[in-house]
Steps between C-alpha positions, in 0.01 A plus 500: 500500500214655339422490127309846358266539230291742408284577138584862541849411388612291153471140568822333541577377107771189635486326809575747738313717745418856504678513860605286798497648832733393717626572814375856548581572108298494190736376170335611215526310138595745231237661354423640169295721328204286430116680605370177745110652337648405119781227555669729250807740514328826328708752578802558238713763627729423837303772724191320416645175619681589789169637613324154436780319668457722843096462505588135455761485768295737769236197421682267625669646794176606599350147470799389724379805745815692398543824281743665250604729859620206660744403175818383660672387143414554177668325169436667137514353201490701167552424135692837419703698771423780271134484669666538831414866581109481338508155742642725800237744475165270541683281684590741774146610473412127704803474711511817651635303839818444281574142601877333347496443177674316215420571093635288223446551145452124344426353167175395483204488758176312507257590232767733329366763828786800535488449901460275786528579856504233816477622831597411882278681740422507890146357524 
C-alpha cells in the first residue's frame, strides 16, 4: 500500500490521506473546495467549487500516476440537491470517461463547502 501526497492538492485537515493506492487502484479521500496555494475555500457559488474540488482530485490521481480518465467510481456529496444540475454540468466537464457514480445530498460538510467528491480510479 502506498500513501499519496502532493502540495498541489489541500492538505489532508484530519488524519487521513489524500489517497491510498492499492492493488492496482487509487482511493481517493474526499475532497473539497479548498485552493492548496491559499489553504482557503474562496469560491462561493457551487460551480466554483466543484471546479476546485476536480483540480484537487486530478492532483492527486495524478500524484498516484492515475487521471480523472481512468475514474472507475465516483461518490458526491452536496449540501443542496437543488445544486445538482449546476454540479452536473462542471462536473461532467472532468469526468468525461463517465465512470459509476453515487450523489447524496447531506447536512453539513467540512468547512460549511457545498461539495465533496472521492474517487476510485485505475492507476
Amino acid at each position: 500500500m502506498e500513501t499519496i501526497y502532493t502540495k498541489n492538492a489541500p492538505d489532508a485537515i484530519g488524519p487521513y490521506s489524500q489517497a491510498k493506492v492499492v492493488g492496482g487502484l487509487v482511493f481517493t479521500s474526499g475532497q473539497i473546495a479548498i485552493n492548496p496555494a491559499s489553504g482557503e475555500v474562496e469560491a462561493t457559488d457551487i460551480e466554483g467549487q466543484t471546479h476546485q474540488v476536480c483540480k484537487n482530485l486530478t492532483a492527486v490521481l495524478e500524484a498516484a500516476g492515475s487521471s480523472m480518465d481512468k475514474a472507475v467510481k465516483t461518490v458526491c456529496f452536496l449540501a443542496d440537491m437543488g445544486d445538482f444540475a449546476a454540479f452536473n454540468g462542471v462536473y461532467g466537464q472532468y469526468f468525461v470517461s463517465k465512470p459509476a457514480r453515487s450523489c447524496v445530498a447531506v447536512k453539513t460538510l467540512p468547512k460549511n463547502v457545498l461539495v465533496e467528491v472521492e474517487v476510485i480510479a485505475e492507476v
